[in-house]
Each structure stands twice: as C-alpha cells, then as structure tokens.
C-alpha positions in Angstrom: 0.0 0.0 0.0 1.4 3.2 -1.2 1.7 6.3 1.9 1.0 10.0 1.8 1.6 12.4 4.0 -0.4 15.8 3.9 0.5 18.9 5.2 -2.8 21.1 4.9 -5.3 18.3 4.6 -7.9 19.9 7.1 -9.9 22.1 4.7 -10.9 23.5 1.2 -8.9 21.0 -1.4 -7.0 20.0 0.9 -9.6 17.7 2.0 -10.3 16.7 -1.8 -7.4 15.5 -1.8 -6.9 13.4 1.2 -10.7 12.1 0.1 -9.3 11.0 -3.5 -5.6 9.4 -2.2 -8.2 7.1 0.3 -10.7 6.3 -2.9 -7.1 5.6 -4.5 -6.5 3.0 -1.7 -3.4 5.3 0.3 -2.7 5.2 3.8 -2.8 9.0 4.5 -1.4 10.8 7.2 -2.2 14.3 8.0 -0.1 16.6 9.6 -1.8 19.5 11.3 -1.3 21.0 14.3 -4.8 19.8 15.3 -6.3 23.4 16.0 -9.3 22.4 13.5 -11.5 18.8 12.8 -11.6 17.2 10.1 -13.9 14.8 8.2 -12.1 11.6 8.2 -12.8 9.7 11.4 -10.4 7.1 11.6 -9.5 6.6 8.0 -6.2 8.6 8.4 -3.3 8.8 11.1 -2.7 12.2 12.1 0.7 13.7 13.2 1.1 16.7 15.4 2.9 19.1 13.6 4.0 23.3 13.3 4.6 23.2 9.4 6.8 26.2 9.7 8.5 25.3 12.7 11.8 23.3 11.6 12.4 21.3 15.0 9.0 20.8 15.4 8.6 19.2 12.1 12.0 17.3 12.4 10.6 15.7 15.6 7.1 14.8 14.1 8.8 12.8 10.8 11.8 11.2 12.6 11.7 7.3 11.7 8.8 7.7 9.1 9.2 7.6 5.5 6.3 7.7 2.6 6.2 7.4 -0.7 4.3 11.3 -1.6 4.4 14.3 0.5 2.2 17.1 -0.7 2.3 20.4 0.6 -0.6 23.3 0.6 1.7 24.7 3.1 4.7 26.5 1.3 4.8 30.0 0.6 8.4 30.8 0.7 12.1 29.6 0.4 12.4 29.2 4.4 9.2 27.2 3.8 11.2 25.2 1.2 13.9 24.9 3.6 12.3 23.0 6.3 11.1 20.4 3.8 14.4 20.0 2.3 16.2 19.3 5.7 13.5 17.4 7.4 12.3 14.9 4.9 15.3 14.4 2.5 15.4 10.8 2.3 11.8 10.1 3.7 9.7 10.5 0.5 10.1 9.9 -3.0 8.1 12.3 -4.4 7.4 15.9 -3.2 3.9 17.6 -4.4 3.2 21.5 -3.9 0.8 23.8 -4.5 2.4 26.7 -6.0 0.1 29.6 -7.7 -1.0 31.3 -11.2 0.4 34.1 -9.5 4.1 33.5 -10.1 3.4 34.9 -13.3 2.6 38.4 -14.4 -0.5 39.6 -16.1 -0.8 37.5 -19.3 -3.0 35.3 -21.5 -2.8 31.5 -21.6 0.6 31.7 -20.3 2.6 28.6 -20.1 4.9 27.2 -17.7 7.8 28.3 -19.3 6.6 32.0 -19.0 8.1 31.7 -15.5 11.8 30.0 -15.1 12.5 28.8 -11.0 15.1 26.8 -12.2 17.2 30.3 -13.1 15.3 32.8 -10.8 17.1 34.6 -8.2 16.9 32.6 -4.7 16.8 34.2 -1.9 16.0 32.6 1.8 13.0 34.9 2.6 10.1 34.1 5.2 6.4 34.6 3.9 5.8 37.7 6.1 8.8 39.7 4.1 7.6 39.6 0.5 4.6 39.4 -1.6 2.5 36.4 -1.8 3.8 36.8 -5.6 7.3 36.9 -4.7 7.0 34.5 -1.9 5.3 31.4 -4.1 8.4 32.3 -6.8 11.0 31.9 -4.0 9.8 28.8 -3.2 10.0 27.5 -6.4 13.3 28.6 -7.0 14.7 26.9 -4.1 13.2 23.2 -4.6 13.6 23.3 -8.5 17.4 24.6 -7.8 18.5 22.9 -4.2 15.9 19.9 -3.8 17.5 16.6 -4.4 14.2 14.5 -4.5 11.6 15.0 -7.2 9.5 17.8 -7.2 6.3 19.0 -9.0 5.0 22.6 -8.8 1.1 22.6 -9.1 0.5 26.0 -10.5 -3.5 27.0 -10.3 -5.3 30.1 -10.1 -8.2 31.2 -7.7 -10.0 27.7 -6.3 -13.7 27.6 -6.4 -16.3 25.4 -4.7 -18.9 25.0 -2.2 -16.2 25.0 0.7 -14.5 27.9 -0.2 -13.8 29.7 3.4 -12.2 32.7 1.5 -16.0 33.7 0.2 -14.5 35.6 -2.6 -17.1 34.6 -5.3 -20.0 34.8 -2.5 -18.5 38.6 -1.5 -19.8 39.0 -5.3 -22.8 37.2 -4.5 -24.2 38.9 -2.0 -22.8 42.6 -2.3 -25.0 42.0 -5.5 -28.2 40.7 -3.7 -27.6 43.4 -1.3 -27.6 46.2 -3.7 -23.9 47.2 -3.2 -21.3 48.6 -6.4 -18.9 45.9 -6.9 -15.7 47.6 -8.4 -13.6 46.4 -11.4 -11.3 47.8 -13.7 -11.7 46.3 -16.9 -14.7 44.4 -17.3 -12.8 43.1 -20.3 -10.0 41.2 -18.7 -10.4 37.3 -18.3 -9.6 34.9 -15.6 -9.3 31.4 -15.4 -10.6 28.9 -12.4 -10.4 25.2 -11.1 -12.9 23.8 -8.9 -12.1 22.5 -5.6 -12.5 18.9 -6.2 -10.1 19.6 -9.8 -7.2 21.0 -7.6 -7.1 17.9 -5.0 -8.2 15.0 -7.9 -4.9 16.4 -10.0 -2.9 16.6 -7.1 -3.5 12.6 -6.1 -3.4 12.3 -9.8 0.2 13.9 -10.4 1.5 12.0 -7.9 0.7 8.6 -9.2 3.0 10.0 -12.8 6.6 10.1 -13.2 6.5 13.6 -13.9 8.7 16.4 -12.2 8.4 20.5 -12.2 6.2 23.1 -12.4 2.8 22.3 -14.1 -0.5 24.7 -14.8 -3.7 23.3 -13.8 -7.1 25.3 -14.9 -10.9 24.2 -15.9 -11.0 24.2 -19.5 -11.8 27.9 -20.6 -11.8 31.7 -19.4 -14.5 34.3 -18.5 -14.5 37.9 -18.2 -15.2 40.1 -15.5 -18.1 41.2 -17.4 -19.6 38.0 -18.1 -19.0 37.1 -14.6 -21.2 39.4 -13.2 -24.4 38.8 -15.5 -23.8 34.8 -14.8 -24.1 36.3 -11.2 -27.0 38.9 -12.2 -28.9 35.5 -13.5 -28.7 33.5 -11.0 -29.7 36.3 -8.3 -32.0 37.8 -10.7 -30.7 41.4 -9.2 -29.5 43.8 -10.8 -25.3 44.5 -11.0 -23.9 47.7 -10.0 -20.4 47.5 -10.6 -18.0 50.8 -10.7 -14.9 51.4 -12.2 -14.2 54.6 -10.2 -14.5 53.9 -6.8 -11.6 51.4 -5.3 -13.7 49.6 -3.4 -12.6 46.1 -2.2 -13.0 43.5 -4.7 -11.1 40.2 -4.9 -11.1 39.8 -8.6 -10.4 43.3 -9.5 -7.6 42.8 -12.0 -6.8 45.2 -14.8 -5.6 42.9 -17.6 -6.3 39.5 -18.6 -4.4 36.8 -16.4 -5.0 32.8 -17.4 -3.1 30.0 -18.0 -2.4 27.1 -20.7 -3.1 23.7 -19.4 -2.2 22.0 -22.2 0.8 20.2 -20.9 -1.4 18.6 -18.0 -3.6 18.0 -20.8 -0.9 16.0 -22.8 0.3 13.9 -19.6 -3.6 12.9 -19.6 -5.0 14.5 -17.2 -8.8 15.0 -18.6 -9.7 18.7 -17.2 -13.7 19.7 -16.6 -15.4 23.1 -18.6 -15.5 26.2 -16.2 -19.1 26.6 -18.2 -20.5 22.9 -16.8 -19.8 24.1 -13.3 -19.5 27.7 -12.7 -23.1 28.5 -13.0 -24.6 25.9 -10.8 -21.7 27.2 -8.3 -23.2 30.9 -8.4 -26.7 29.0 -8.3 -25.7 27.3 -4.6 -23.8 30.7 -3.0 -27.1 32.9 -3.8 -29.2 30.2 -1.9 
C-alpha cells in the first residue's frame, strides 16, 4: 500500500485531496497542528505538527518515510527549507501547490513564461515579501536545491462550495444586497479550477513520473463582465459594478491573467469546462 503524508489536509482542497488518495487505496497521514477537525474519522493517522516550525517538524517525521508528501503549506524559500532538511530521504516524491500568480499579467501563459530553475533565490520568510514573490522563492529553491523530485502545481483562484475565502460569495451577495462591486476592466479574463479539480490532480500527479512546475485550470476563461451577468442570472438582481470607486473586490484585475493547461492535458489529465460548473456554483452561494 502506497503512503502519503499531507501537510494542509484539514480544509478546502485539501480535503479533496486526502478524500481521493483514500478512494485511491493510500494510507494518509495528516499533519496539522490539530487546532481544527476534520472529516475523516479514523481513515487517516494524524501527526502533530507546526509546518513552519523546523524542529517541530523534524521531531514529528523522525523514523517515518512515505512514498508522496504534498504540501498546501509552502509560501516561501524558508518554507522550502524546512522540507528539504527534514524529509530528504523520507519520500520519493514531493507535491506543492504553487500559484497562477508566479506569473505576471498575461494570457494563456505557459509554464515556461516563468523559469524557477534560473530565478534569483533568496531565503525569505512569507511575512517579508509578496505572496507573488514568496510562491516564486519557493520555487526557486526546490527546483534549484531539492535533491528528490518535485512538481510545482500551479492554479489560479479555487472555487467550490467549501471555499472559506468567500470571494465569489462577496460578489454574490454585495450584488443581492444592492452594493457597487468595483472592477477595472470588465474586459480582462480569468481562469478557475474547482475544488475537487485541484485535490483529484494533485493525487493524480503523484501517481505520474512527472517532475516541475505544471499549470492546472478548468478548461476555458470568463471575463469580469460575463461574470457578473452569470451572477445577475442566477440572483436575478440587478449588478452595479463601478470602475471609479476602489472599493474592495477580490477579482479586480486590470488585464487578462489565465493559464495554458495543455501540458497537464498532454500527460492525460482529462480537465472539466468552467461553463459545466460555474453556473450551478453561483446558483448554490445565492441560496
């Protein structure tokens, strides 16, 4: 029987993924520092575990090897660090979830539109850079320092019914409530995945001999504009949506920002249409 262990199993895809490694007969382990519940009973052994505390992680792992580690938990090259001098020579494979956002503004971009094997590294916690710079750090240093195989999962902004950032619902309901929702170019497009995408091509991945960064996305893009009257429909209110005002607003990018899947695509990996899901999504946050 193959093992996994999970750091950030406890919520949003993170439990999509511990759910498909079980349906894909793993013994999963969670690590978490077992502030929140989960919804797996006794299918999986949890470990006690600060994720970005080196000793603490050191002491958790001692004696245990598995064949995956996945990571939702990485958003820098200190992050990278612990990982690298913790479990080196405990797992054969290392899954992460890195971000669309390594990448500037751009359309259909593809992996090689952002280079961690030749960025700059520099050892940075989370708290000192961007969330930007901080996801491209930690690239840098596993795709330049790691000795164990590594794959970069690289996805925009997750979706789905257990999304506890409410981003898509903050749309939702400042439009049932009346209130401007503020973009910038109604024009620009954005890509998704769902929830249960992200954690089935995670488990997915990781049963391939494939190693480095890789874009996952539904199949197709929507504007901001579009968005809006999908969310008009399905609230049957009427949007008022600003370009002047800064208000908050999650989604409020100025140009065009998707990616090319194509090379997930090629490996096999059989991606779902934004357009079968999105608008039942909308549908079930208005409820």
């Amino acid at each position: 029987m193959k093992t996994a262990l999970v750091f950030g199993g406890t919520r949003f895809f993170g439990v999509n993924l511990v759910e498909d490694l079980l349906a894909r007969g793993m013994k999963v382990t969670v690590a978490t520092r077992q502030y929140s519940d989960d919804p797996f009973g006794d299918k999986v052994e949890r470990l006690k575990v600060d994720r970005f505390d080196m000793e603490s992680v050191e002491a958790a792992v001692q004696d245990r090897e598995w064949d995956v580690v996945f990571d939702q938990l990485c958003f820098s090259s200190n992050d990278a660090k612990i990982i690298a001098n913790t479990l080196e020579g405990k797992m054969r494979r290392y899954v992460f979830t890195s971000t669309l956002s390594v990448y500037d503004y751009g359309m259909k971009m593809t992996e090689e539109e952002f280079n961690p094997f030749t960025y700059e590294l520099n050892m940075v916690d989370r708290q000192e850079v961007s969330y930007q710079e901080g996801k491209r750090q930690a690239e840098a240093y596993f795709f330049q320092k790691a000795t164990f195989p590594v794959v970069a999962m690289r996805i925009p902004i997750v979706l789905g019914e257990q999304d506890y950032t409410e981003r898509l619902k903050y749309y939702v309901e400042s439009v049932k409530e009346g209130k401007k929702v503020y973009f910038p170019n109604l024009k620009a497009e954005m890509c998704f995945v769902h929830q249960k995408e992200a954690g089935e091509f995670l488990a997915w991945v990781a049963d391939t001999d494939f190693t480095g960064p890789i874009n996952v996305c539904a199949n197709g893009f929507i504007t901001m504009g579009a968005l809006m009257k999908l969310v008009s429909e399905k609230t049957t209110c009427d949007v008022n949506i600003t370009s002047e005002e800064q208000l908050e607003s999650p989604y409020a990018i100025k140009e065009t920002w998707t990616l090319n899947n194509e090379k997930a695509a090629r490996l096999g990996y059989k991606f779902t249409n934004l357009t079968n899901w999105l608008p039942e999504l909308i549908t079930y946050l208005s409820k």
